[in-house]
DRENDO-1510 file (C-alpha; in Angstrom, 1 decimal, always signed):
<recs>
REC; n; res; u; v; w
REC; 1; UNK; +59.4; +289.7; -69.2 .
REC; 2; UNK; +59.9; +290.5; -65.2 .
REC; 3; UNK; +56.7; +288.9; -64.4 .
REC; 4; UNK; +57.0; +285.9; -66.7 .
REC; 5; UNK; +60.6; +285.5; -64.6 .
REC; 6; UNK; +58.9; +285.5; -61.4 .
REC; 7; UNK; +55.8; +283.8; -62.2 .
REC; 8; UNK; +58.5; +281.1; -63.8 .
REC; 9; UNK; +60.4; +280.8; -60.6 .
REC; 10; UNK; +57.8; +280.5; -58.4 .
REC; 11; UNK; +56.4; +277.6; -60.5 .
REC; 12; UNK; +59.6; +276.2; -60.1 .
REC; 13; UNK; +59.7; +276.5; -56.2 .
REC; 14; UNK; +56.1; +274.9; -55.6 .
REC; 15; UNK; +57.5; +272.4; -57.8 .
REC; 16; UNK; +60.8; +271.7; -56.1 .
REC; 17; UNK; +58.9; +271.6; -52.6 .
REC; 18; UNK; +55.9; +269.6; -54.0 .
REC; 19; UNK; +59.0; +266.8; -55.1 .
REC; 20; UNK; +60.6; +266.9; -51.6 .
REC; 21; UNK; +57.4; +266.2; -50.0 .
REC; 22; UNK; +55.7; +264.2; -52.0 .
REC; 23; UNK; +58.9; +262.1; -53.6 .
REC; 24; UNK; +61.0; +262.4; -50.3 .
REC; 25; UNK; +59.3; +263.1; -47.5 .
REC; 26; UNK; +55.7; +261.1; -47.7 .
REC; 27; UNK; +57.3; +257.7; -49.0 .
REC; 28; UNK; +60.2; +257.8; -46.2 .
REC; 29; UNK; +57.3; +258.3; -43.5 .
REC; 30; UNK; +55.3; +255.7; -44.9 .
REC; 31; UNK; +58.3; +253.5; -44.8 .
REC; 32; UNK; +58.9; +254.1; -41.4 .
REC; 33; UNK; +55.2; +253.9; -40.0 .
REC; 34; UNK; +55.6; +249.9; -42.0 .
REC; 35; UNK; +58.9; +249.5; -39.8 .
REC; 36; UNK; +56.8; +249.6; -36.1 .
REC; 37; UNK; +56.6; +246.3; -34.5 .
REC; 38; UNK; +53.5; +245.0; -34.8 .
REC; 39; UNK; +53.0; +246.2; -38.7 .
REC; 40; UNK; +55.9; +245.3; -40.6 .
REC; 41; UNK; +54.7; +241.8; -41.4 .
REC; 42; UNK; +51.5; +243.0; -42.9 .
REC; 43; UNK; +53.7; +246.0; -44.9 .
REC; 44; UNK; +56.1; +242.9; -46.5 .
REC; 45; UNK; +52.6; +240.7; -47.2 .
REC; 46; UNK; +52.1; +239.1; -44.4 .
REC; 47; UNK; +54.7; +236.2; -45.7 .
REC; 48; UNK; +54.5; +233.4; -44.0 .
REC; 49; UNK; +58.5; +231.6; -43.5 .
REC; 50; UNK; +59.5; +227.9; -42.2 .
REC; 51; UNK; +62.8; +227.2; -41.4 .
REC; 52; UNK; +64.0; +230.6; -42.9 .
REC; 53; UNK; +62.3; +229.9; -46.4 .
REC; 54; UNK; +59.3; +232.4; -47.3 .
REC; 55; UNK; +56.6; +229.5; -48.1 .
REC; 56; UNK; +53.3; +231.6; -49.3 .
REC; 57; UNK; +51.5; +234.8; -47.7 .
REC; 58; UNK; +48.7; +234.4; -45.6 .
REC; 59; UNK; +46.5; +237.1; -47.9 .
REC; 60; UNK; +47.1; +235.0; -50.9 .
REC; 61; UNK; +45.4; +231.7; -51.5 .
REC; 62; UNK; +47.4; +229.6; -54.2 .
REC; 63; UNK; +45.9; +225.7; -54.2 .
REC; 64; UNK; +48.0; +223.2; -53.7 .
REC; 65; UNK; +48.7; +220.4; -56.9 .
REC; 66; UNK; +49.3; +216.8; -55.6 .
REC; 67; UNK; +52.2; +214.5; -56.8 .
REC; 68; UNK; +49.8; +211.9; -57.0 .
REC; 69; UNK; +46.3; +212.8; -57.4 .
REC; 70; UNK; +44.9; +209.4; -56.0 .
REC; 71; UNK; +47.0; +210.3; -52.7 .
REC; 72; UNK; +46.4; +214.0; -52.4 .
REC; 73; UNK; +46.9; +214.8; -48.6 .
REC; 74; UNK; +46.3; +218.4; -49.0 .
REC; 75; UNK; +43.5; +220.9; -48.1 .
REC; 76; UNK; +42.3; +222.8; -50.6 .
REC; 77; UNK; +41.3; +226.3; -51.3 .
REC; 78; UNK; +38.2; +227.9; -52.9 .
REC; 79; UNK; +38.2; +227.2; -57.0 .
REC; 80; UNK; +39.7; +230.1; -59.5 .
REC; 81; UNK; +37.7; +231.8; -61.8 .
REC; 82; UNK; +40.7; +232.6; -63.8 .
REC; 83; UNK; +42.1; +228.6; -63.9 .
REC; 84; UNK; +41.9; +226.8; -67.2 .
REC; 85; UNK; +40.4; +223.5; -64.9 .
REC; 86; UNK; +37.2; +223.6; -63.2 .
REC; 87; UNK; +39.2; +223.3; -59.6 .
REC; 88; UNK; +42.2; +224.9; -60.6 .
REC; 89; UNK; +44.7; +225.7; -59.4 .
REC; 90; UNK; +44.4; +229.7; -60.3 .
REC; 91; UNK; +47.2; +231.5; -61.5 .
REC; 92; UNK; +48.5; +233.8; -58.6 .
REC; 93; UNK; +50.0; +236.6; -61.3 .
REC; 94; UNK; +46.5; +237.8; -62.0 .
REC; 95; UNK; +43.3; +238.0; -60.2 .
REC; 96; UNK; +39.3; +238.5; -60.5 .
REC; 97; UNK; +35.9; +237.1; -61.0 .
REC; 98; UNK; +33.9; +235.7; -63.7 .
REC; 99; UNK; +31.7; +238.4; -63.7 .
REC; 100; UNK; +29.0; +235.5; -64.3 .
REC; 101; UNK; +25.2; +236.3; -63.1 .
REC; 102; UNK; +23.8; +233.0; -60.4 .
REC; 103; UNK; +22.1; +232.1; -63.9 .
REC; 104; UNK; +24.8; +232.0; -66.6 .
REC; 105; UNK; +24.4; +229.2; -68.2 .
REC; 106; UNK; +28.5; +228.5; -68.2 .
REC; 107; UNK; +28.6; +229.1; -64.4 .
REC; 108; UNK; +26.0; +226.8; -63.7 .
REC; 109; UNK; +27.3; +224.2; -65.7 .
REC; 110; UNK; +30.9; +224.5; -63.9 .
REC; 111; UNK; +29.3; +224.8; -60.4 .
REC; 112; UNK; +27.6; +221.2; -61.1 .
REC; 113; UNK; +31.2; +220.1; -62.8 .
REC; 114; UNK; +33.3; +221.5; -59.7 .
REC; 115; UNK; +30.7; +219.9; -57.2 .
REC; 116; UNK; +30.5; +216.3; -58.5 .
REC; 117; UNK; +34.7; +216.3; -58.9 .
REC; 118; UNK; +34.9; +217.1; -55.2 .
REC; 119; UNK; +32.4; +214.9; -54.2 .
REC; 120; UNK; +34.4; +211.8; -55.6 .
REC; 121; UNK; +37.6; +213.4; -54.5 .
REC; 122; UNK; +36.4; +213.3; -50.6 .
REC; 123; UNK; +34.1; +210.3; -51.0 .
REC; 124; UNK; +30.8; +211.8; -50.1 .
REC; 125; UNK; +26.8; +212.9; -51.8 .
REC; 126; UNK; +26.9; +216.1; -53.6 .
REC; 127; UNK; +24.4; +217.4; -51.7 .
REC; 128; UNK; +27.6; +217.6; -48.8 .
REC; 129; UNK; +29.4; +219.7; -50.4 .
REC; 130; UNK; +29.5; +223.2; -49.0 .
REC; 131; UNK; +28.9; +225.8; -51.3 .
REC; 132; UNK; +32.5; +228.1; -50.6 .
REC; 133; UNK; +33.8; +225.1; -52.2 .
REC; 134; UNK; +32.4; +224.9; -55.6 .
REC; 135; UNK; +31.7; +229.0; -56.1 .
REC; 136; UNK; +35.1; +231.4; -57.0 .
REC; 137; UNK; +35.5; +234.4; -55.0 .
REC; 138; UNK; +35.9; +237.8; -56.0 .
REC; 139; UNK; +39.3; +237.6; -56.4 .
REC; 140; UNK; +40.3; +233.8; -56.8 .
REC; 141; UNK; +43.0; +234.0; -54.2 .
REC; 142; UNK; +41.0; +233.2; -50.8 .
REC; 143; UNK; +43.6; +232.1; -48.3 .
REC; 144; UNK; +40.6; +230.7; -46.2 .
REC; 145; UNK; +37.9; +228.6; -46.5 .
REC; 146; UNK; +34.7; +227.8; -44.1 .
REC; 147; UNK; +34.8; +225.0; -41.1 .
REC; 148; UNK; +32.4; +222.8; -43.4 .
REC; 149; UNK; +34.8; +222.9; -46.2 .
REC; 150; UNK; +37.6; +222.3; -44.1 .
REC; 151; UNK; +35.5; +219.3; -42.4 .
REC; 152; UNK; +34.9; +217.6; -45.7 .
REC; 153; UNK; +38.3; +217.6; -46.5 .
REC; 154; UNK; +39.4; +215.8; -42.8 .
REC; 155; UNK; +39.1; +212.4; -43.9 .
REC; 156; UNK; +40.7; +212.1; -47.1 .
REC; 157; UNK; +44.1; +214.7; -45.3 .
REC; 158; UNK; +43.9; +211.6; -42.5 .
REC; 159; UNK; +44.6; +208.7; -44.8 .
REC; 160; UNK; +46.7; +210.2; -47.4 .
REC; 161; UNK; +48.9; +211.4; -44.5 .
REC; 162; UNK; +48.8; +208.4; -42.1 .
REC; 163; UNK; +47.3; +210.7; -39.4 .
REC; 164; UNK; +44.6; +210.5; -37.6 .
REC; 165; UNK; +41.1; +211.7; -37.7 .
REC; 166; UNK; +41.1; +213.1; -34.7 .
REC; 167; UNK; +44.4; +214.6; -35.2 .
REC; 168; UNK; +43.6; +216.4; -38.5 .
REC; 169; UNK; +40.8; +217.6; -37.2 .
REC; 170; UNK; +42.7; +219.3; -34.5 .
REC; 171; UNK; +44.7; +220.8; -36.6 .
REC; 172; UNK; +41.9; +222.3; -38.4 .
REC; 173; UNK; +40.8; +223.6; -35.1 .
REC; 174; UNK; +44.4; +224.9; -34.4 .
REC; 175; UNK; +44.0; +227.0; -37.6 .
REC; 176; UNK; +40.5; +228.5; -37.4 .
REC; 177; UNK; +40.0; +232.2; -37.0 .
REC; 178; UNK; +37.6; +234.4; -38.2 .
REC; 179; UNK; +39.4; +234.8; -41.5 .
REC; 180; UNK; +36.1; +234.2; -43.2 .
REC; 181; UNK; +34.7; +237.8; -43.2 .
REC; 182; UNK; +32.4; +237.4; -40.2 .
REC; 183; UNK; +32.5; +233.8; -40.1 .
REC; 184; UNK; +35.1; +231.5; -39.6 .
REC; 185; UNK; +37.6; +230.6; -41.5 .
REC; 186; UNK; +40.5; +227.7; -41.9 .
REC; 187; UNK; +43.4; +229.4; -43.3 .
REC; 188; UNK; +44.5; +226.8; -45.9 .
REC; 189; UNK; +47.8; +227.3; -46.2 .
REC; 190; UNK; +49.0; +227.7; -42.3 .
REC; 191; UNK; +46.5; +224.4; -41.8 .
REC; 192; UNK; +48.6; +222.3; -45.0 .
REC; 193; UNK; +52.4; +223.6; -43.0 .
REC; 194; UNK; +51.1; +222.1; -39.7 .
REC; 195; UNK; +49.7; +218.8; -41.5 .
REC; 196; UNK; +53.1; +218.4; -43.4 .
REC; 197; UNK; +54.8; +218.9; -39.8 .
REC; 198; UNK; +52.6; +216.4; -37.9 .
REC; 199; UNK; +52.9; +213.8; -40.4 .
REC; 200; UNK; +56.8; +213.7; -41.1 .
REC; 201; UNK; +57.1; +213.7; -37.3 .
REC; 202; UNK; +54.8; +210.6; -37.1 .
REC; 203; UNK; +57.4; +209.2; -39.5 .
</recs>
């Protein structure tokens, strides 16, 4: 009976020190590493604000849905597998691929789908359209998409917004990085905040 006692309280101190550090300790020091300058925007996820109001995150693509989709004068993201249209837009509560082989029959059929709606969408030959634009990612939620994408998409921004070409274009430029894993990348949703901006100041 002694030995059950002890063996019983000692069970009960590894557990009463294994709560402290792992319930108390750990999570308040991971909490305070997130609160250094420098890392407590990427701890929150990386949200992006205007005038005070959290807008989107910069990690998570969501596509934007025109008012009028014969006047849409927003950049687009990368198609969701997960959206019930071939272009979307995806819904942001879940995420993941199609788990689709290159020669599923389905996939092929919405890759030529996706590619001749975005063709008459920004006026141009299939054959333009860059492949990022027509193939879902991994996760659906992209919050970049390549300089050609972005490119083919400068035209149709310009006269739905009443900008310029050239202007567009240097927004686009403004909001390249190398967000595209290696490559660069347009982040969509910092590059659709600076159109809006430009084009209710040229108002």
């Amino acid at each position: 009976m002694n030995s059950l006692f002890k063996q019983t309280l000692a069970g009960l101190r590894v557990l009463l020190v294994m709560t402290v550090l792992l319930g108390v300790v750990y999570p308040l020091g991971v909490w305070l590493v997130a609160r250094i300058p420098g890392l407590e925007g990427n701890a929150e996820g990386s949200i992006i604000s205007q005038n005070g109001q959290a807008v989107g995150s910069s990690l998570i693509g969501v596509d934007p849905v025109a008012a009028d989709p014969a006047k849409d004068p927003w950049f687009h993201n990368r198609p969701s597998a997960g959206s019930k249209d071939p272009l979307g837009p995806g819904d942001p509560s879940s995420s993941g691929a199609s788990n689709k082989g290159p020669y599923n029959e389905d996939l092929v059929a919405t890759i030529g789908e996706r590619k001749q709606l975005i063709a008459t969408r920004e006026g141009v030959q299939e054959s333009q359209v860059p492949a990022d634009a027509v193939t879902a990612s991994g996760s659906g939620m992209d919050p970049a998409i390549s300089v050609a994408y972005a490119d083919l998409q400068v035209a149709r921004v310009a006269r739905n917004t009443g900008l310029s070409v050239e202007k567009v274009r240097e927004l686009v430029a403004e909001n390249t990085s190398g967000a595209g894993i290696g490559v660069p990348g347009v982040t969509v949703l910092k590059l659709n905040l600076a159109v809006r901006d430009a084009a209710g100041g040229a108002n």
